[in-house]
C-alpha positions as CSV (number, residue, x, y, z in Angstrom):
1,X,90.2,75.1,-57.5
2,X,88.1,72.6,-56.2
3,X,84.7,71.3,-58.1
4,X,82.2,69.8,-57.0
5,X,81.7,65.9,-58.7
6,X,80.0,66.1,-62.2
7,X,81.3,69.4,-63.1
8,X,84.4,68.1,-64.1
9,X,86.1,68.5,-67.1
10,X,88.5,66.0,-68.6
11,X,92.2,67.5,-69.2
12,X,94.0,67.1,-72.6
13,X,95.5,63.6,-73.4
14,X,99.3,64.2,-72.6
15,X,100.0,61.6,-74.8
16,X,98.0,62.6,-78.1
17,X,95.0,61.5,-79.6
18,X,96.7,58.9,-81.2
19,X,98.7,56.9,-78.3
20,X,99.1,53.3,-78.9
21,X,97.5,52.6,-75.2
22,X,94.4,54.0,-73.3
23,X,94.8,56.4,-70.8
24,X,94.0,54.5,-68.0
25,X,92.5,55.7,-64.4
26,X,93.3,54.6,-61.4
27,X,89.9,55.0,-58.5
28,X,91.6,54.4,-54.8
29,X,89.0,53.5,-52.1
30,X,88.3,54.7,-48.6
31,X,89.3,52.1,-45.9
32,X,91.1,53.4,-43.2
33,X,94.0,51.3,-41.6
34,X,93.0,49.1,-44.7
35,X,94.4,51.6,-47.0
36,X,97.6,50.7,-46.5
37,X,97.0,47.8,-49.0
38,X,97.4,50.4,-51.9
39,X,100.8,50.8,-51.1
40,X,100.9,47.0,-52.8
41,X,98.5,47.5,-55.7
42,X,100.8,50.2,-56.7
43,X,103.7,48.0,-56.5
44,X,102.0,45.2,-58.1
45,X,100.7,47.4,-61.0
46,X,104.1,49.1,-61.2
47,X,105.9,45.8,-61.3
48,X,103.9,44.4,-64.7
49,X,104.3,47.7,-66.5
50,X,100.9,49.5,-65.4
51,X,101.3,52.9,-64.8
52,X,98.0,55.4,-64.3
53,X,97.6,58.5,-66.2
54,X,95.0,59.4,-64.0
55,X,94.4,59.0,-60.1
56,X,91.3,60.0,-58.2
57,X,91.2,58.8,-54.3
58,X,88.7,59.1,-51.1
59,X,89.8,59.2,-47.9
60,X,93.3,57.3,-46.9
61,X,93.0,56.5,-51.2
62,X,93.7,59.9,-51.8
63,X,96.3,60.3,-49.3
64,X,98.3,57.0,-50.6
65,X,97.7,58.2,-53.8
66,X,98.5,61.7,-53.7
67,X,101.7,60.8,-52.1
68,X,102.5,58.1,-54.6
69,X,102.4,61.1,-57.3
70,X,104.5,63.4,-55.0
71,X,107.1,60.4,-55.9
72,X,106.9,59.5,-51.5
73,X,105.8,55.9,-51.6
74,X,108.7,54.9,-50.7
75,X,108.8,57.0,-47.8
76,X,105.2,56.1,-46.8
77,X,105.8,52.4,-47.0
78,X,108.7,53.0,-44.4
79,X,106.8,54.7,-42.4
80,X,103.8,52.6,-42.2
81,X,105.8,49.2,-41.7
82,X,107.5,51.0,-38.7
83,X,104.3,51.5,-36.9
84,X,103.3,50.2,-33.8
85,X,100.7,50.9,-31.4
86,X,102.3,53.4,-29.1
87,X,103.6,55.2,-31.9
88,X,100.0,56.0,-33.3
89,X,99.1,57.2,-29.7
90,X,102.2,59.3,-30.2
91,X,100.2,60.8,-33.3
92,X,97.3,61.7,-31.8
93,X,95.9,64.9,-30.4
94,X,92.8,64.4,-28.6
95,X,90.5,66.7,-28.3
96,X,87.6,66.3,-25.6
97,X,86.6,69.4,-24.8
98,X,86.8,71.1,-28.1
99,X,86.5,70.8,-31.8
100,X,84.7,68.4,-34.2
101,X,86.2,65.7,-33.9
102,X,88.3,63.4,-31.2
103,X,91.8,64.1,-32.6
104,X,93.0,67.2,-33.8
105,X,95.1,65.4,-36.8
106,X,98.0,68.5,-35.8
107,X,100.6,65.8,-35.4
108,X,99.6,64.0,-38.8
109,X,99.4,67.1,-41.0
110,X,103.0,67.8,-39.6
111,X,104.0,64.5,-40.7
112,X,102.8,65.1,-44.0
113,X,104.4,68.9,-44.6
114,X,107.8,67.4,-43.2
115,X,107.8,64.9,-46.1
116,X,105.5,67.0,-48.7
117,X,106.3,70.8,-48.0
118,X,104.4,73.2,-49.9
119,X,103.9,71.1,-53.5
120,X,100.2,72.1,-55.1
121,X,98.4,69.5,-56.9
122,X,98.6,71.3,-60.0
123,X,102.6,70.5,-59.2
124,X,101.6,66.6,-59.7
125,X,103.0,64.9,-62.8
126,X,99.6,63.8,-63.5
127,X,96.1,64.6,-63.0
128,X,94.9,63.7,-59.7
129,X,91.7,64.6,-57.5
130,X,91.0,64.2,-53.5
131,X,87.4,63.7,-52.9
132,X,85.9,65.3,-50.0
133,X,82.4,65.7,-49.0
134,X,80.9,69.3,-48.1
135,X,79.8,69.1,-44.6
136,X,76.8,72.3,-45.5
137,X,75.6,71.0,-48.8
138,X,76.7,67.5,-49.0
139,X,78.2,67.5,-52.5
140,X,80.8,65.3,-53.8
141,X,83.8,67.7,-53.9
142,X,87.1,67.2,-56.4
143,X,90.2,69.0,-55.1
144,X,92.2,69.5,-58.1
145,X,94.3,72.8,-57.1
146,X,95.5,73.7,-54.0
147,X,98.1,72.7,-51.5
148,X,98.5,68.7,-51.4
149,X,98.4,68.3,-48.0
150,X,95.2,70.1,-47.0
151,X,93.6,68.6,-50.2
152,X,94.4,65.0,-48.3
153,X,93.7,66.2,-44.6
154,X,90.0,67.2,-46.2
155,X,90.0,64.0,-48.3
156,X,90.5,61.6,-44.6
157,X,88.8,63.9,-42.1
158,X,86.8,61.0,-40.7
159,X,83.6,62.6,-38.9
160,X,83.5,62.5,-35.2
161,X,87.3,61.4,-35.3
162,X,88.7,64.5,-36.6
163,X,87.6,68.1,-37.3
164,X,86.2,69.0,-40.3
165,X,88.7,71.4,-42.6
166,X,88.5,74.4,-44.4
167,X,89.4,74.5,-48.2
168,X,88.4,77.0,-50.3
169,X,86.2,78.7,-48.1
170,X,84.2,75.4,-47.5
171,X,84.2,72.9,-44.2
172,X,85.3,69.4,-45.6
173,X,85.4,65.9,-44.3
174,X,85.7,62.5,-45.5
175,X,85.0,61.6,-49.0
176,X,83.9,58.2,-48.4
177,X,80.7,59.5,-47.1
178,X,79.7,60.3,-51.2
179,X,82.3,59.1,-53.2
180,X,84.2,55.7,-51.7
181,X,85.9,54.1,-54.6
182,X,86.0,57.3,-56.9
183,X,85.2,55.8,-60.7
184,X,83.5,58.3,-61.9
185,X,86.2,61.3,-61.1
186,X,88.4,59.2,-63.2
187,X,86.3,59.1,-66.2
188,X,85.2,62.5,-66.0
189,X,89.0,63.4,-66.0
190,X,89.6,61.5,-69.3
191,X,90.6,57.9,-68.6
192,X,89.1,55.7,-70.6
193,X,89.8,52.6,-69.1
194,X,89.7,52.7,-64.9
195,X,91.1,50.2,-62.5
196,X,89.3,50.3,-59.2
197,X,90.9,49.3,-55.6
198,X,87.8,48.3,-53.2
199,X,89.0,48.1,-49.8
200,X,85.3,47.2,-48.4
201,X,84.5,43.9,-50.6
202,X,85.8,41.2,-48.3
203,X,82.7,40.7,-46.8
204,X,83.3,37.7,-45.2
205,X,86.5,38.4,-43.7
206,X,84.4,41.0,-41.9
207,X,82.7,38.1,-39.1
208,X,84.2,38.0,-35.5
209,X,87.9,36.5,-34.7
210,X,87.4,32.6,-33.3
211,X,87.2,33.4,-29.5
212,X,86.2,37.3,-29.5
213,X,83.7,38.4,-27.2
214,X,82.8,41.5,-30.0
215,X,83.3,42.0,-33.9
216,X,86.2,43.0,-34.8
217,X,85.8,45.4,-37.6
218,X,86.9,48.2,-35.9
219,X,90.5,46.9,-34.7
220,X,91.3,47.6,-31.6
221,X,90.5,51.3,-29.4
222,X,92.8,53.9,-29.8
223,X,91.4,55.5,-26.7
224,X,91.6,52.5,-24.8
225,X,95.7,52.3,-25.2
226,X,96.0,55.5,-23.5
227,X,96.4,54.1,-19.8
228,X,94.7,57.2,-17.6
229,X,95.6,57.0,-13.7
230,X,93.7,60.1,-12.3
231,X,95.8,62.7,-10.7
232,X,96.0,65.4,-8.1
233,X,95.2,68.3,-10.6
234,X,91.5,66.0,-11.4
235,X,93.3,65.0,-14.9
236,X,94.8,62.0,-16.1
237,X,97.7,61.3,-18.2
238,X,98.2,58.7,-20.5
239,X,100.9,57.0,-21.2
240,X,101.4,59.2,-24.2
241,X,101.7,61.7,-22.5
242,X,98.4,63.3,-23.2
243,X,96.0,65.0,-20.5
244,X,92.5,64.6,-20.6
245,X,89.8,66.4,-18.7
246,X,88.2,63.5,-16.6
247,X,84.2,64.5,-16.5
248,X,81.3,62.1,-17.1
249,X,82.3,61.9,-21.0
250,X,85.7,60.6,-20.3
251,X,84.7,58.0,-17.8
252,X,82.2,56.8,-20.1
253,X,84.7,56.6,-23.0
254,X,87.8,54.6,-20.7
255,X,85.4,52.8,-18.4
256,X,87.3,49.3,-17.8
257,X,84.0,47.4,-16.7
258,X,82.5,47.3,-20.1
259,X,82.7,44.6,-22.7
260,X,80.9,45.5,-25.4
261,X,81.9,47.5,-28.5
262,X,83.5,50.7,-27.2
263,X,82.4,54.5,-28.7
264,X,85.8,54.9,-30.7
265,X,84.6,50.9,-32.2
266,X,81.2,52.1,-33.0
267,X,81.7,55.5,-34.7
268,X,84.7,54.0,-37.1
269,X,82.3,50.2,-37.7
270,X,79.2,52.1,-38.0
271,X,81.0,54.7,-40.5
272,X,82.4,51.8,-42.5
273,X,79.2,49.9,-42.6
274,X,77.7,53.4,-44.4
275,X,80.1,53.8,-46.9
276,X,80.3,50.2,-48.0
277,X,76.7,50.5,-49.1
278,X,77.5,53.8,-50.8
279,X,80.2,52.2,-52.8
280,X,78.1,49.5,-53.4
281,X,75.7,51.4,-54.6
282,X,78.4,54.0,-56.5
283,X,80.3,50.8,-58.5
284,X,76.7,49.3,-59.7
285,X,76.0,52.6,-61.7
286,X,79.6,53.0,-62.2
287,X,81.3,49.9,-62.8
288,X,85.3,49.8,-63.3
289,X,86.6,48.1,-66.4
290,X,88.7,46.6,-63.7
291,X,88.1,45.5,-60.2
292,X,90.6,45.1,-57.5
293,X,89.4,43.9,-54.3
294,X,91.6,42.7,-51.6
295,X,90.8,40.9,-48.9
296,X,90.8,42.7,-45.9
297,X,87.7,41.8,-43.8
298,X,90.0,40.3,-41.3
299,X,91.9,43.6,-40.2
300,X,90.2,46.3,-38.1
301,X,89.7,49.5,-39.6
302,X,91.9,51.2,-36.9
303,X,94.6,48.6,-36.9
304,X,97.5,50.9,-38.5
305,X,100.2,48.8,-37.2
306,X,99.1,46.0,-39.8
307,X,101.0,47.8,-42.5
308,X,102.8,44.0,-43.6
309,X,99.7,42.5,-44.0
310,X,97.7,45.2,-45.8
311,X,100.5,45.8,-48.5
312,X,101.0,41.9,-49.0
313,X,97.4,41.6,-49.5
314,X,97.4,44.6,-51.6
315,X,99.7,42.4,-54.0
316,X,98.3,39.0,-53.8
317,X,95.0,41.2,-55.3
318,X,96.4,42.5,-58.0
319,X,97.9,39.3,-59.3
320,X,94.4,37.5,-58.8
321,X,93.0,39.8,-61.0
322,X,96.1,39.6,-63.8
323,X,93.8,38.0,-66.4
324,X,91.1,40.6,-66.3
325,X,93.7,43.3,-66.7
326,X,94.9,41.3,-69.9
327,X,91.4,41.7,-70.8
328,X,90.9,44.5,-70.6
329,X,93.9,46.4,-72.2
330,X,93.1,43.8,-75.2
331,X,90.0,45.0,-75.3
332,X,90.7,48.3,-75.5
333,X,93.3,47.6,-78.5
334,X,96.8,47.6,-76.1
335,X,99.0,44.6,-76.3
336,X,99.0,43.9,-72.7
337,X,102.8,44.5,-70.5
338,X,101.2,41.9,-68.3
């Protein structure tokens, strides 16, 4: 059943009243491509003896996370590392013509079942909620029941990239646009101390490469690596394999003459410019106990093929922060693993 952020209720402590260590919460942020570098947090935190009780994720957060509980890390890291450019084309669906968004996200969500199948998040060994954001009302939405992989199709639906989904009788998209790094799901779930993963903090990382002609926050264009040659039938095929209806909206989108920032740059930059100043916003009212940030400014949002990168940077941030996790577990009366 999903609830919409506020109304949640914390479960019971699975490990009594009385455990010697405080159940702790782990908030994953929305970041895109840069979501990848959870894969390394979790390894990092996993590595000194840090294990959540409680996981609460936005966007590609609750997607790493979710499958991280499913016990498919392992299987996500491979995946991810094998990526390339071409092989993301191979995962899109574009969608011109029809539907909310500009891929269909088909292709993905099979991905997903083949590795996932039918498991409910109730299934999950421990509590764990996808945020979404309810494209009628606009409330913050938990996804706490249901099938996994529709909770984390909602949870990433990126507006204007893909189509909004149906859960529960409700259209969802992403959860970054309410919730990005989701502290206060954790708490309201019962974790008394929360560790926070802020993929959007690197601010300076986020200025243009030396030598590019635009910013590079965006990573490069997934439309512009489909390479359309017009054909007899008035369609082009990408390279891909993929045929697109060529009208005025898809010359405008693969138009070769222009230099500036192209549409698929714009809609994912000007996205991530929003939802940085939400979670800026979010973690000032709701501050973690601990605060991971790596620093990712320097890889586009889109850039999926930087897997290495993200998940070595997702590691070299958790061990900066090693002495305010100390902290923190002292604090809260646990001699730290650390």
């Amino acid at each position: 059943m999903a609830a919409d952020g506020g109304n949640g209720q914390g479960p019971g402590n699975r490990y009594g009243q009385h455990h010697h260590r405080p159940r702790i919460g782990l908030a994953l942020g929305a970041g895109v491509a840069r979501g990848w570098a959870h894969i390394g947090v979790l390894r990092a935190l996993t590595r000194y003896g840090i294990e959540a009780d409680i996981v609460c994720g936005s966007s590609v957060g609750a997607l790493v996370g979710g499958l991280h509980l499913a016990g498919k890390l392992d299987a996500l890291e491979e995946w991810t590392r094998g990526l390339t450019r071409m092989k993301i084309v191979g995962y899109l669906d574009l969608r011109l013509r029809q539907g909310g968004g500009l891929i269909g996200g088909d292709r993905l969500v099979a991905e997903m079942r083949h590795h996932l199948g039918d498991i409910q998040i109730e299934e999950l060994p421990s509590p764990f909620a996808a945020i979404a954001t309810d494209l009628v009302t606009g409330h913050e939405v938990w996804m706490r029941n249901g099938p996994l992989v529709d909770a984390l199709r909602a949870s990433f639906s990126l507006p204007g990239v893909f189509p909004p989904v149906r859960f529960e009788g409700r259209w969802m998209v992403d959860g970054a646009l309410v919730n990005p790094v989701p502290v206060s799901a954790c708490r309201a779930l019962g974790a008394q101390m929360v560790i926070a993963v802020n993929l959007a903090a690197d601010i300076i990382g986020k200025s243009r490469r030396p030598g590019a002609a635009v910013p590079t926050a965006a990573g490069f264009d997934l439309l512009k690596l489909i390479d359309e040659e017009p054909e007899p039938d008035g369609e082009s095929k990408g390279r891909a394999g993929f045929h697109v209806p060529i009208g005025a909206l898809s010359r405008r989108i693969f138009r070769r003459d222009y230099e500036g920032p192209s549409l698929f740059g714009v809609m994912v930059s000007s996205l991530g410019i929003v939802t940085d100043r939400i979670a800026r916003s979010r973690l000032a009212g709701e501050p973690p106990d601990v605060h991971i940030t790596p620093r990712l400014g320097h890889i586009g949002l889109s850039e999926f093929d930087r897997a290495d990168d993200c998940i070595r940077e997702g590691e070299a941030a958790v061990e900066r922060v090693l002495p305010d996790l100390q902290d923190a577990l002292r604090v809260f009366g646990f001699s730290s693993p650390v």
